[in-house]
Structures are given as structure tokens and as C-alpha cells.
N, C-alpha and C positions, 0 to 999 in steps of 0.2 A: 089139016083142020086143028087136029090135038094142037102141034106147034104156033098154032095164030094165038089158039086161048091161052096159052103157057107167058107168051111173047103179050098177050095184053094183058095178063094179070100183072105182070112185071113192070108195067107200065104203072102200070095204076097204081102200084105199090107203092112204085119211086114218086108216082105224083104225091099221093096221100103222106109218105116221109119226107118230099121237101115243105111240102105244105107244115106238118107238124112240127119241122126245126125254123123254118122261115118263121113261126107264131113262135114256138121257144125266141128266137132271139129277137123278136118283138116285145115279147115280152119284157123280157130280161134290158133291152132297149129304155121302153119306158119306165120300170121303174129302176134305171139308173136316174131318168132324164127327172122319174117323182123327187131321185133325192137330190139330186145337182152334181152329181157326180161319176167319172166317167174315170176309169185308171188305166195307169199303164203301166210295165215293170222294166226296169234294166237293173244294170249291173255299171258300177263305174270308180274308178281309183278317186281317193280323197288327196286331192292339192293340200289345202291346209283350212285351219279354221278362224272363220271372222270373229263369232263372239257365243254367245250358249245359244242361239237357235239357227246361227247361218254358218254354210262352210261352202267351199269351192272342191266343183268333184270335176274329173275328168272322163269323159263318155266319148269314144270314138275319135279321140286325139281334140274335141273342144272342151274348153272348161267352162264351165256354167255356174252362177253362183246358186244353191239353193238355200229353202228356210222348211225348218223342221213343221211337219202338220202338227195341227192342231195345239200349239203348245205357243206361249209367252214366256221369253227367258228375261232375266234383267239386262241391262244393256248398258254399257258404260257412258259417264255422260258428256255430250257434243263439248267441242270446245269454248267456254265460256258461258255455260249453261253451270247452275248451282247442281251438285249433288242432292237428291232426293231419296226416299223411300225407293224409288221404280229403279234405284241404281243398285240396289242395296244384294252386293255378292256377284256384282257382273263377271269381277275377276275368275271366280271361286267357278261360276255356272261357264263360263267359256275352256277354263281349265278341264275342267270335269268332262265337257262334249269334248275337246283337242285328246282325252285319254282314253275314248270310244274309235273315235276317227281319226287314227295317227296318219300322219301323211304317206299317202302309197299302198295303203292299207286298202282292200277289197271292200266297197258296202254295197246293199242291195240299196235300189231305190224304188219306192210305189209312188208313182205321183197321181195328185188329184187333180187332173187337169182342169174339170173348170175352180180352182179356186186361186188365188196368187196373192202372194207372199207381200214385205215391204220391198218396196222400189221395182215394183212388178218381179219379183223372182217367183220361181213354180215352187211349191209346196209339199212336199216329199213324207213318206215314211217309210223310216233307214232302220235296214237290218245291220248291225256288223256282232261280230262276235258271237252269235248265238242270241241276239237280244234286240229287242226292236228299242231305238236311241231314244226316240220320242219319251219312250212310257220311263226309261231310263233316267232320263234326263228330273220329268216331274216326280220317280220315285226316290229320287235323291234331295227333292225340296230346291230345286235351282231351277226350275220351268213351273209354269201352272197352265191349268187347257185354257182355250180360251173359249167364251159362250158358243160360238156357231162351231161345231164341227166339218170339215170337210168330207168326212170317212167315220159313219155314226159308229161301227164298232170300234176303232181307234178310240172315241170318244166317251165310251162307258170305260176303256181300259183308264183311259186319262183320271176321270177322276176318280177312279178305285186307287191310281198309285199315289193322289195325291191325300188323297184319306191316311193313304200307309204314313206317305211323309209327316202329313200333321201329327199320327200317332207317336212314328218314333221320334216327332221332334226334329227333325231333320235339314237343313238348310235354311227355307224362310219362317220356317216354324221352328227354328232351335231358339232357347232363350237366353242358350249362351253367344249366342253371335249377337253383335252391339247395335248392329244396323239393322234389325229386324224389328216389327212390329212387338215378339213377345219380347225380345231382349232388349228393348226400352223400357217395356213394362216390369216385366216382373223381373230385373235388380230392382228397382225404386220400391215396387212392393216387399219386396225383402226387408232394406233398409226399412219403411215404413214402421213394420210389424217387427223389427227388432231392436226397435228402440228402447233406452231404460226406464220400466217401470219403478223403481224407489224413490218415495219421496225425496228430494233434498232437504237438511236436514241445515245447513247453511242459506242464506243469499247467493255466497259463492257459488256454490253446488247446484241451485236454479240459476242463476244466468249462464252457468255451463251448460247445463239438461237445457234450459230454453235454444240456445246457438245450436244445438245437435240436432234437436225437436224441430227447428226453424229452419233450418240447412235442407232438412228430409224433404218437409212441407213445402220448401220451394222445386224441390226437383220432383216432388207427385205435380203439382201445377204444371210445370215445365214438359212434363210425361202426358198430362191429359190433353194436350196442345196437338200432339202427331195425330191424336184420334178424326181432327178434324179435317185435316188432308188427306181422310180415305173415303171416298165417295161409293155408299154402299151399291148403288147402279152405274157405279164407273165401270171403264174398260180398261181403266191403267192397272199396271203391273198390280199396286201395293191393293187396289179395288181386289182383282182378281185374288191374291192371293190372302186376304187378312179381312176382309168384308164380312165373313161368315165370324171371325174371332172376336170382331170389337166388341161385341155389346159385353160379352163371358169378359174378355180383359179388363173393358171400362169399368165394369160392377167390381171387380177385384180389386181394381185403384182406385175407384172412389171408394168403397169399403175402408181400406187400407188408408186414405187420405183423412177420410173425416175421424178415424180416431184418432189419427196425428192432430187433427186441429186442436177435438177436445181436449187431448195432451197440452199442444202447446197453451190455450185457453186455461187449463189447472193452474199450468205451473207458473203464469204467470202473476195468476191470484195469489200463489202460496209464496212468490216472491213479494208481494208487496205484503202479506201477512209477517214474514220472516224480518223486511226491512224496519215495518213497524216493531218489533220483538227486539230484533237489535238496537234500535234506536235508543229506544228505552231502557233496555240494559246497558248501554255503555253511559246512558244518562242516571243511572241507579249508582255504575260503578265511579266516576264520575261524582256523585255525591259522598259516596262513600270513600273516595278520595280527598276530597275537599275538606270532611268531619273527621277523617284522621289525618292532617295534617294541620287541623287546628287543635286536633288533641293533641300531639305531637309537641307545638309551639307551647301551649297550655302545660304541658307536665314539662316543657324544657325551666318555663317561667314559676314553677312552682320549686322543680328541684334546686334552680340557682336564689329562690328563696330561701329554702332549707338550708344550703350553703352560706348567705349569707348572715341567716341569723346562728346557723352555727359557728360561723367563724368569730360571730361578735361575741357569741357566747364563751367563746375561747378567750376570748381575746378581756373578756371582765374577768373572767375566770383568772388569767393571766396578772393582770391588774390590781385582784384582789389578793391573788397569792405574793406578789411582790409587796402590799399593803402590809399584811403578816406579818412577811419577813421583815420587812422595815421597823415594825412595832414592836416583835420580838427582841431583835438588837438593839434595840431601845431601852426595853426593857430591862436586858442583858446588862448593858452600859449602866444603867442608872442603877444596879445592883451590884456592879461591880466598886461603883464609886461608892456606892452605901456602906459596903463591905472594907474600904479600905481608907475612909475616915477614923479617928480616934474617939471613942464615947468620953464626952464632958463629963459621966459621974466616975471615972478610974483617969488617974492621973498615969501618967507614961512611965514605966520601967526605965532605973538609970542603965541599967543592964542592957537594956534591948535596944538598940541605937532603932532611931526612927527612920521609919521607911524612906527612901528617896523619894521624894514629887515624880511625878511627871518629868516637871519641867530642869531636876536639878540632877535625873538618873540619864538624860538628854545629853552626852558630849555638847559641849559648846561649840563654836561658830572655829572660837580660835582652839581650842584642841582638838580637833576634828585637821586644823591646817599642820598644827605640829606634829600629830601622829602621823599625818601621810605625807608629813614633808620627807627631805632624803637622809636618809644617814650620813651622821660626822664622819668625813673622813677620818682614818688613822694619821 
């Protein structure tokens, strides 16, 4: 009797404990089935890698391609398709996953069975190295989550790493990478806000400051242009990862832009102020060129008057001095002959022979020929 009650308590036990694990994993059943997700785990070597969110693993000698859960990587673009924003660092985000998942390399896989990938592939989150790749991948700024999660804790990890990223700047949020939302932005705002504040002080020097000022102003226009290819309820890459930055970027380049206009708007005022200024002075100097070169002509025409009438005055001066002289030796003469006339009231000295004439102290014509004819011979 003891032994039947011992053997049906045991019974009843085992019923009441499969009953209690049968409702455990009813439970546990439906709210996987509440959140749409059902997982599984393996283990599987890394073939190699397609690009930042898909690689090829090998599981039980088949290879399978998978796509990283929950995460959007950029992705290089198809043949004959323009490059976009959604391409922007495919290289860089495929490199990065290929330096997690070396080929041959050991990774865990958890997959979210109901959810699938692009081109139907299963949906994985990959442990390797000590580090789940997914959260890797977005804390590096080269994946961002995508809205539906497949695995919700996976999905709060997501965007904490992507918080990290936009902190430190990181991949799609660096401003030094060229093809990124902030690295279109803010160089141009740089440039904007460093443009020179000193008046010009020339024309020259404002139609330089205007080209510099003009050059900026076109490339903020040219900058606020990508804002509109990001649809803030998009699903595409550049949605996903830059949707939350525009309005904070936009306010910074428009800020940044509209005091470049006001700039460029000054200076072109103080260029036609300046033009004006010059005008007018080279029309001042200009006159004052014109009124010293008629002074110029003016004192040339007065000084070759002074010359002229000084040389005329030389020249009577000249005239009236040879006059003098003329009248002097005249005078001379006619005192000379005064002086060597005989006075009518004294009769001439038998004594003193009379002076010769002129004309009689004169060698004649023919003694003049005899004195300088030749000597008589002997």
C-alpha cells in the first residue's frame, strides 16, 4: 500500500512538472512568436567578404551567403548607376567588416530566422573576436540600424553604438571624410566664416574680396543642394544615417551663407563707392596735369621772351658801344689833325723844317719799286 502511494505521488509530480515546462515553453513560444522572432546558433568558418554588411560563411562543408542583423552598410554602386550619398565609404565599411571576418577565421552566427536579408539571404549576428560585428561595424560609423529590428536587444545595442559614432565623429559622421553628409558641410562653413573681414581700400582689392566672397557663396548654394536628397522618412542609407543631423547642419550653412551674402552685398556697394572716388581722382589728377603743362608751355614762352629781349638788349648795347667807339676815333682824328696844322698868327721857323704831309711822308708808287727792286750786280 505504502509503495502504490509513493509510486502515485511520483506520478503526479512528473505530471504537474511536465505540465509546468510544457507552459514554460509555451510561453517562451509565444512571446517569441509576439516579437517575430525565433533564433538559432551555429558556429561556421568565413569564406570571404562581399561588402560592409554581407559575407560568405562555411557551415557543415555548404557555404551560405549571410547579411549582418539589423544594420545598413553603404554599398558600392551597381554598374552604370551614378554614385550617391548611399555609396559614400562602401570601400572603407567592406574593408573594416573583411578585418573582423578574415577568411578561415572561426565566427559565431545567431540568426533571426523569421527575418531575411537582401536577395532572400538569413540575417545573422556575428560574434568573432570577442565582439559582436553588427554593433562593430555601426560603432565604427560604416553601418547604421535599420528602423525594424529583427533581435530588439541587438537593436537598443545598435543605436547606443551609433550615438558613440556620431560623438566621436566617426565614419559617416567624420567631417573630414569628403563624401559624408558633415564633410560637405562643414569645409564650405569653414571657408564661409573665414573669409576677410577688412575693408578694401582699392577697387582692386574689392573685385579681389568680391571673387573670394563669390567663389564661397557658390559652393554654400552648392552644399545646401545634398540637404535635399536626404528624405527625413527615408529608408536609404544617407536617410538612415544623416536624417537626425540636417536641420543642426542646415542652420549652420545657412547661418554661415547669409553672412557671406551680406559680405558679398557690402562689398560690392564699396566697390562702386571706390570706382566712383577713383574716377574722380584720376579726373582731379588729370586736370592738374593739363594746368601744369599749360604752365609749363607758359613760363617756356615767357622765359624765351626774356631771352629775346635780352639778347636784343645786348645786341643795342652792342651797337651803341661800337657807336662810341666810332665817335671817339673821330674825335681822336679830328684832334689829331687840329693839332698838326700850322697857326696863321706865327709864321713857320726857318729852323724847323716842316712837317711831312701825309701824303709827301708816303714812299711813292715808284720808290716803293726801286727800294724793293734787286741789287746792282757787282
Amino acid at each position: 500500500m505504502t509503495e502504490q502511494r509513493t509510486s502515485g505521488r511520483i506520478s503526479v509530480l512528473g505530471i504537474i512538472a511536465f505540465v509546468l515546462l510544457a507552459a514554460l515553453l509555451l510561453t517562451l513560444a509565444v512571446l517569441s512568436a509576439i516579437k517575430g522572432v525565433r533564433t538559432a546558433q551555429s558556429f561556421a568558418n568565413v569564406v570571404r567578404v562581399e561588402d560592409g554588411q554581407t559575407f560568405v560563411v562555411n557551415m557543415d562543408g555548404t557555404e551560405e551567403t549571410v547579411t549582418l542583423a539589423g544594420v545598413r552598410a553603404p554599398l558600392p554602386p551597381a554598374d552604370g548607376q551614378q554614385e550617391s550619398l548611399d555609396h559614400c565609404l562602401a570601400e572603407e565599411s567592406a574593408d573594416n567588416l573583411a578585418g573582423m571576418l578574415e577568411p578561415g577565421g572561426s565566427v559565431q552566427l545567431q540568426f533571426a530566422e523569421d527575418a531575411n536579408g537582401p536577395d532572400g539571404t538569413r540575417v545573422v549576428l556575428a560574434r568573432s573576436g570577442g565582439q559582436v560585428v553588427n554593433i562593430a561595424q555601426v560603432e565604427a560609423g560604416l553601418a547604421v540600424p535599420v528602423p525594424h529590428q529583427p533581435m530588439e536587444q541587438l537593436g537598443v545595442d545598435l543605436r547606443e553604438a551609433r550615438e558613440t559614432a556620431r560623438t566621436e565623429q566617426a565614419g559617416l559622421y567624420s567631417p573630414s571624410m569628403a563624401c559624408t553628409l558633415p564633410g560637405r558641410v562643414a569645409p564650405v562653413v569653414e571657408v564661409l566664416r573665414g573669409l576677410p573681414t577688412g575693408g578694401p581700400g582699392t577697387s582692386s582689392e574689392a573685385d579681389a574680396q568680391i571673387e573670394t566672397v563669390a567663389a564661397a557663396v557658390e559652393q554654400g548654394v552648392t552644399a545646401e543642394k545634398v540637404f535635399a536628397a536626404i528624405d527625413p522618412e527615408g529608408s536609404s542609407l544617407s536617410s538612415l544615417a544623416w536624417a537626425e543631423d540636417v536641420p543642426r547642419l542646415q542652420e549652420r550653412l545657412s547661418r554661415a551663407l547669409a553672412e557671406a551674402e551680406a559680405e558679398l552685398a557690402s562689398l560690392q556697394s564699396t566697390r562702386k563707392v571706390l570706382l566712383t572716388r577713383e574716377r574722380e581722382e584720376a579726373a582731379r589728377k588729370e586736370e592738374e596735369a593739363r594746368q601744369a603743362a599749360i604752365a609749363r608751355q607758359q613760363e617756356a614762352a615767357r622765359q624765351a621772351e626774356i631771352a629775346r629781349q635780352e639778347s636784343a638788349r645786348q645786341e643795342a648795347a652792342r651797337q651803341a658801344e661800337a657807336q662810341r667807339r666810332a665817335e671817339e676815333e673821330a674825335r681822336r682824328r679830328a684832334q689829331e689833325s687840329a693839332s698838326a696844322a700850322p697857326s696863321p698868327s706865327e709864321p713857320p721857323s726857318e729852323s724847323s723844317s716842316p712837317s711831312p704831309s701825309p701824303s709827301s711822308s708816303r714812299p711813292s708808287a715808284g720808290d716803293d719799286d726801286e727800294s724793293s727792286g734787286p741789287a746792282p750786280e757787282d
